[in-house]
Steps between C-alpha positions, in 0.01 A plus 500: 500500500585823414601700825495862425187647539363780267250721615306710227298725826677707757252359727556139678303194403265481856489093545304360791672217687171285612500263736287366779712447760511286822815583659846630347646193340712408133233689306477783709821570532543433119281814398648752776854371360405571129340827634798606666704433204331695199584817369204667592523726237462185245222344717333600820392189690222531765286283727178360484357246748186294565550373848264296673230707708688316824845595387578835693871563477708449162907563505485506137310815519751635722789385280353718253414808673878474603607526147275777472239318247134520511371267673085409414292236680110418408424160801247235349210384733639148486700271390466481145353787450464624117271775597839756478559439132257824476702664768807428343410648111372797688857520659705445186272784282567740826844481513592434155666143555684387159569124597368303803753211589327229726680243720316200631134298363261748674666765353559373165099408469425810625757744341446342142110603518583867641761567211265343216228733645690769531708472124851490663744244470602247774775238585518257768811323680408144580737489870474136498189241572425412845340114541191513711222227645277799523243412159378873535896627497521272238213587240611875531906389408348292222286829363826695582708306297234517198497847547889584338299419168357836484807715631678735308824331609622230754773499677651218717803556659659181481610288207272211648189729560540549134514166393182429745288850348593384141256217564204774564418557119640813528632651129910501482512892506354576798706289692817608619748433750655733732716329816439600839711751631615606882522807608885479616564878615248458750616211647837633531393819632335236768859309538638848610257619719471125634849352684596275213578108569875532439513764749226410776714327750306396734299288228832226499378425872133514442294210383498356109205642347321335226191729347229495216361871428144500293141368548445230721282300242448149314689571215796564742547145621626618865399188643837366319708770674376440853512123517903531349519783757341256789799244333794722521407618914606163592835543439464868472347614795595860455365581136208695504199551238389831371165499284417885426136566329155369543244305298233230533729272629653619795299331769510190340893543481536631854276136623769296286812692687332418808440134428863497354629633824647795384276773592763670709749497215275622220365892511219581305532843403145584340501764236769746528551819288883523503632178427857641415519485854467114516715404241796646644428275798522184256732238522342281225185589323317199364242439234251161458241634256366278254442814246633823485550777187841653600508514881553868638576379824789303360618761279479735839686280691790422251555888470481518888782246497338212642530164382187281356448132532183451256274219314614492172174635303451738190576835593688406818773364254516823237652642824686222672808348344524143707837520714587851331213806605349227737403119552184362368351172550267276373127604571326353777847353572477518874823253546715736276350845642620363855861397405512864266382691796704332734827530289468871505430502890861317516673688254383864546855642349461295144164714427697823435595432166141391363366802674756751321383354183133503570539860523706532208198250324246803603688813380550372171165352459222571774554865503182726553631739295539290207173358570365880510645542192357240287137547625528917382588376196220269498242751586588761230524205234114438587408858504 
């Protein structure tokens, strides 16, 4: 793709980032990192959310407001409520929205029927596919996924997520890819202010930390990470187990910590707004999902400088090099995750070099500035 960006108006394309959020995970972070990368005189990014009636706090907003970007929220009554595609037109004629850019299925229904109606174009960012028993959670990914059909352009930000949209019946020119990106200035503007891991003493004499940072949900497969964590206390009594975020799943993972006997080792953080602050408290962060696009908590924690153990799954492996940026292992592999996990306990010092070039992996092609880049350009070729 062609990365410079010509503009033919003095005035920046307006593009609402859409989403209806449930907490500040990969996806939201994803749009405040492309928003926080743009050349806002190319393309002005701004917010609009749908958040559930209950919902009465959003850091995503806040995120926003920080950067100094408008920030507009219309709550449904329920659920699934499509009653705001109305509400939403009325917003794009009022504020003269060029492009509305949706992230997630709710959005993506509801976003694709606002821009038809309205006669503005639209693209959506499949994040990934989360498996659910739920048949109602279900039927709506289903219509989600049918949805893409009718947008202007998709854009997955993984090479598997491609591969997987491609099968959608969507035409060959609206689908494009554009790789995730992480926002790496921020994060190390949050290694200075933070007392990094090469220079925080007192963290040689405190316990081995093992973590997972996102939503504590099915697709996740945390149930892996706690009985290998339950494994390794035997003969590692001192390691400790950090789980920071929330989800439908939490209670149900706090009862199998208990029944492990590990409840006193394993903090559950809930949802947390800063997680820069957690990562620098990693030892080891580990992932056992069974599907991911390209995971922004791993990216975040290779640029943070912390090593990642990891199922070897699409998009986990566009980022993780076996033995060289990290160690994967098979999926569902419990055996293998143990002896991986417990390698890195023993051998703490061998770690440095795969971290140094899982940062150097990032720079040259995870960048939120490239990824910034490519999506400008994207926008003006549509307009």
């Amino acid at each position: 793709m062609n990365n410079k960006v010509e503009a033919n108006d003095t005035s920046p394309l307006r593009v609402a980032q859409y989403i209806c959020s449930a907490g500040f995970y990969g996806a939201e972070k994803w749009t405040v990192a492309l928003a926080a990368n743009s050349v806002r005189d190319e393309v002005l990014h701004e917010l609009l959310l749908t958040p559930d009636s209950d919902q009465t706090e959003s850091q995503l907003s806040a995120e926003f407001v920080g950067l100094g970007l408008a920030v507009t929220e219309i709550p449904m009554k329920s659920r699934f409520d499509f009653g705001v595609v109305n509400d939403i037109v009325s917003y794009i004629q009022q504020n003269d929205i060029d492009i509305i850019h949706t992230h997630g299925y709710k959005s993506d229904i509801i976003g694709v029927l606002a821009a038809r109606k309205s006669g503005i174009k639209c693209v959506c960012t499949p994040h990934g596919f989360d498996s659910t028993s739920d048949i109602k959670l279900r039927l709506f990914n289903f219509i989600g996924r049918q949805s893409f059909r009718f947008f202007n352009k998709v854009v997955p930000l993984s090479q598997d997520l491609h591969d997987t949209v491609k099968r959608y019946g969507i035409k060959k020119q609206n689908l494009v890819l554009i790789n995730n990106g992480v926002n790496l200035l921020e994060i190390d503007d949050a290694l200075r202010t933070n007392v990094t891991r090469s220079g925080d003493q007192s963290n040689s004499s405190s316990a081995f930390t093992i973590g997972f940072i996102g939503r504590l949900v099915s697709g996740k497969n945390l149930k892996d990470l706690i009985m290998v964590f339950a494994q390794l206390q035997i003969n590692n009594p001192a390691i400790r187990l950090l789980l920071v975020g929330d989800g439908e799943l939490r209670e149900e993972l706090e009862d199998l910590a208990a029944s492990a006997c590990v409840e006193a080792t394993v903090e559950f953080t809930g949802f947390v707004s800063n997680t820069a602050d957690y990562y620098t408290k990693l030892d080891l962060f580990v992932m056992t999902s069974v599907s991911e696009g390209i995971p922004r908590s791993i990216m975040e924690a290779m640029a943070f400088g912390v090593p990642v153990v990891a199922y070897d799954i699409p998009g986990v492996n566009s980022l993780i090099e076996n033995e060289k940026t990290g160690t994967l292992v098979p999926l569902g592999d419990t055996e293998a995750l143990y002896n991986a996990v417990q390698f890195v306990v023993n051998n703490t010092s061998s770690t440095t070099e795969s971290t140094k070039r899982a940062r150097e992996y990032l720079e040259n092609n995870y960048s939120a500035v490239r990824m910034a880049r490519e999506y400008s350009s994207l926008y003006f070729d549509m307009m």
